[in-house]
C-alpha positions as CSV (number, residue, x, y, z in Angstrom):
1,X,360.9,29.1,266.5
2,X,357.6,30.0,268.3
3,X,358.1,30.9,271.8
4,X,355.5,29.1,274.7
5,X,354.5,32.5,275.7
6,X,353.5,33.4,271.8
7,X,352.2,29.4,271.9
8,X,350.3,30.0,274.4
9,X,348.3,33.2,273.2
10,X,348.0,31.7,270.3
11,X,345.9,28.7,271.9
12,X,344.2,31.1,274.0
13,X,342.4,33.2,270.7
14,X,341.6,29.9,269.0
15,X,339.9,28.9,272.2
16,X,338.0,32.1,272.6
17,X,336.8,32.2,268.8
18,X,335.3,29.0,269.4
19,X,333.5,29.5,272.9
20,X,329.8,31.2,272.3
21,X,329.5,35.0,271.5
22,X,333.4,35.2,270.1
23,X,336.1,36.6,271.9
24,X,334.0,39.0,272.9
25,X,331.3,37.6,273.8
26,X,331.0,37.7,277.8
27,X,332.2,33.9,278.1
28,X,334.8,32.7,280.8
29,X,337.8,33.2,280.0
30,X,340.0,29.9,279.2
31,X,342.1,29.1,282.2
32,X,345.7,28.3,281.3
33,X,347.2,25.9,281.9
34,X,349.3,25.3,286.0
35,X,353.0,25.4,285.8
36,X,353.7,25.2,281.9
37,X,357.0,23.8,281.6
38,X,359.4,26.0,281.3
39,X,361.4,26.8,278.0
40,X,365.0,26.7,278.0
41,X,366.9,30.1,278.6
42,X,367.5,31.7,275.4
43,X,370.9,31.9,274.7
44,X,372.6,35.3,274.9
45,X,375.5,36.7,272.5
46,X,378.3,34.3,271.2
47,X,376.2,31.2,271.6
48,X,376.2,31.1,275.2
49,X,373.9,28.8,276.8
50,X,373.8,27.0,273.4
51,X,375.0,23.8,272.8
52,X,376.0,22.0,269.6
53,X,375.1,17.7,269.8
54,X,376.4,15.6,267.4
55,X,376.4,11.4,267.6
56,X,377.9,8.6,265.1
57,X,375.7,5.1,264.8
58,X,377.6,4.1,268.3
59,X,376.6,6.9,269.8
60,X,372.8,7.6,268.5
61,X,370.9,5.9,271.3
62,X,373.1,7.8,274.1
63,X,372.6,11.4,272.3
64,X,369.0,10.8,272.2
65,X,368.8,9.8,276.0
66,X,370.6,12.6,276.8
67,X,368.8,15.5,275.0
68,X,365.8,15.8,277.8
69,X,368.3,15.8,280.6
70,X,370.6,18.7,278.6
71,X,367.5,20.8,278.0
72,X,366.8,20.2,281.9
73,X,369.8,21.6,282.8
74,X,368.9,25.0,280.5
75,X,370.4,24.1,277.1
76,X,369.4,24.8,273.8
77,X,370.4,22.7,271.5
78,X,371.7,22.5,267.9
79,X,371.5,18.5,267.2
80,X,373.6,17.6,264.0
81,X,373.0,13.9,263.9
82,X,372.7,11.5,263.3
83,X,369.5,10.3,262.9
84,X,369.3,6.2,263.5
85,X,371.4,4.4,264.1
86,X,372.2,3.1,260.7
87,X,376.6,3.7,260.3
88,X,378.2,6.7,259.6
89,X,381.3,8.3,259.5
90,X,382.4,10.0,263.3
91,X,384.8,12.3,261.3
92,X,382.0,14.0,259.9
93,X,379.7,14.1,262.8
94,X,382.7,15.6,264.8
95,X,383.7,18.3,262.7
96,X,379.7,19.6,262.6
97,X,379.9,20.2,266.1
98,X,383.5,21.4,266.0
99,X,382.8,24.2,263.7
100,X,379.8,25.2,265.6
101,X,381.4,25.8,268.3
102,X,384.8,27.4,266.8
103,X,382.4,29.6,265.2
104,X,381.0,30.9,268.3
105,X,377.2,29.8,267.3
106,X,377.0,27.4,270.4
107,X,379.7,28.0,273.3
108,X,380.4,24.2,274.0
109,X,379.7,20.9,272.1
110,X,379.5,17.4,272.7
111,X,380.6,14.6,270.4
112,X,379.5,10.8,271.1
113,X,381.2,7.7,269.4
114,X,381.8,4.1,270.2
115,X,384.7,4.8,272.2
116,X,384.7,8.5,272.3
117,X,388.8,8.5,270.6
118,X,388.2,8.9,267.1
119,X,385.9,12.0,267.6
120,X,387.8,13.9,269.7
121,X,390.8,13.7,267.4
122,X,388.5,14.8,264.9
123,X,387.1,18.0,266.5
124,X,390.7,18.4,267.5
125,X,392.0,19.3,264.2
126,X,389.5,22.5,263.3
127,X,391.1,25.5,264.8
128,X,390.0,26.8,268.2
129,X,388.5,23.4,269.3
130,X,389.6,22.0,272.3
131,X,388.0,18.7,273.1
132,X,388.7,16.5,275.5
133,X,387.0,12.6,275.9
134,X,385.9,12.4,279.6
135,X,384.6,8.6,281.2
136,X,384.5,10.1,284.6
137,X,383.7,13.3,287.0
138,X,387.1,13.2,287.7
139,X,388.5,13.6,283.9
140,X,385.6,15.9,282.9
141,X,386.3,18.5,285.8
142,X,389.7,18.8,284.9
143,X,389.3,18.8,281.4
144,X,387.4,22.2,281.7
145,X,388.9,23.8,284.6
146,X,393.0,23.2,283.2
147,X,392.2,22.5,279.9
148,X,389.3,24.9,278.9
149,X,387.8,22.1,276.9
150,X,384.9,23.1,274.7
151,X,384.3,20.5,273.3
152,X,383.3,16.8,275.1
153,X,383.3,13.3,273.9
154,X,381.8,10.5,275.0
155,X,382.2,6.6,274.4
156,X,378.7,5.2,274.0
157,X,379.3,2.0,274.3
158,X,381.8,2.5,276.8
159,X,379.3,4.7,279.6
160,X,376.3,4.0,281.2
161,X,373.7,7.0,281.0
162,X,373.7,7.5,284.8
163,X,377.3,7.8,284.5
164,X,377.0,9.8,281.3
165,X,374.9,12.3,282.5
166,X,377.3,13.0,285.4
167,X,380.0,13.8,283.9
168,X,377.8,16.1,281.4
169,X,376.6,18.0,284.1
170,X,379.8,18.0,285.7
171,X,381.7,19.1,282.5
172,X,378.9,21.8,281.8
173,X,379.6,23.4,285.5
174,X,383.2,23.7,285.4
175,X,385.2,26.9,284.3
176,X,388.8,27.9,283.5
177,X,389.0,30.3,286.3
178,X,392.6,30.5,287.6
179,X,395.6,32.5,285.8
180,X,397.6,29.3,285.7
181,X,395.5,27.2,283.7
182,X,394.5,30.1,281.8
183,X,398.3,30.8,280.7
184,X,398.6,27.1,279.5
185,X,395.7,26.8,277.8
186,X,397.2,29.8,275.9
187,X,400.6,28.0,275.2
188,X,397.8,25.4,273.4
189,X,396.7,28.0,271.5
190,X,399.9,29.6,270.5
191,X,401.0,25.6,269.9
192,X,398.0,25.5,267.0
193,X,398.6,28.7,265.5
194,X,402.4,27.9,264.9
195,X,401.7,24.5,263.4
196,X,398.3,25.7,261.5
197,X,400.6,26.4,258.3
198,X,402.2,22.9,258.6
199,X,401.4,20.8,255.8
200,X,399.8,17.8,257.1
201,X,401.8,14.7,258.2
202,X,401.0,10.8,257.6
């Protein structure tokens, strides 16, 4: 993907081409343009700063609101649908952004359904995933700070964007700092590798 910086030179050629005499030609520079916006942070090793986005039909119209304040806040994003809001399946949608982020090619995700349930027991089956559905600050700093979670849901129909985008921002801030919650999110993780070879039950 083109960067605004290589965007930008690339404006400012065409530009000189055009103007009388060529580039060369002893005409005023272009002035460029006040304050560009500025691009995301590109994201460093092991997808940090990237973020996967993934939405069923009850959760299109959120996802979409929410992309412009995400890339505010610094992301870059890897959107995996959907597209309208014509129905899908949340299973699918869910595991796109779960093995995204179990792969390490984005370092968190979020998942938006209906209700936000059926996707985060979705994500919860690929290994490494640990999502967590959040409705308030409250929930969503927890989730991450005990819990690790990398991996939000969110109920579409079920959260306002206001709402929505506070508990992103909030969920996106926190970290698993302390020993404590760092040994139990281990037992979680000991816990999936002992039942991984488990055939699965009804």
């Amino acid at each position: 993907m083109i960067s605004d910086r290589e965007l930008r030179e690339v404006v400012r050629r065409v530009v000189e081409a055009s103007l009388p005499g060529g580039s060369d030609g002893g005409a005023t520079p272009p002035v460029e343009p006040a304050s560009p916006p500025a691009a995301p942070p590109a994201p460093a090793r092991g997808g940090a700063r990237r973020l996967a986005l993934g939405a069923d039909h009850g959760g299109y119209e959120l996802k979409e609101r929410l992309k412009p304040f995400l890339l505010d806040l610094g992301w870059a994003l890897e959107d995996v649908g959907t597209w309208s809001e014509q129905a899908v399946d949340y299973p699918e949608i869910a595991l796109k952004v779960a093995d995204l982020v179990a792969a390490g090619t984005t370092a968190v995700g979020i998942v938006i359904d209906g209700a936000g349930i059926g996707s985060c027991m979705a994500a919860n089956k690929v290994p490494g995933v640990r999502a967590a559905l959040c409705h308030d600050t409250t929930t969503a700093k927890n989730s991450r700070e005990h819990n690790d979670a990398n991996v939000l849901t969110l109920g579409g129909k079920l959260i306002g964007l206001v709402q929505a985008q506070e508990v992103v921002k909030i969920w996106l801030a926190t970290e698993c700092r302390e020993e404590r919650h760092k040994k139990r999110v281990a037992m979680i993780t000991a816990i999936e590798s002992r039942e991984s070879g488990r055939p699965a039950s009804r």
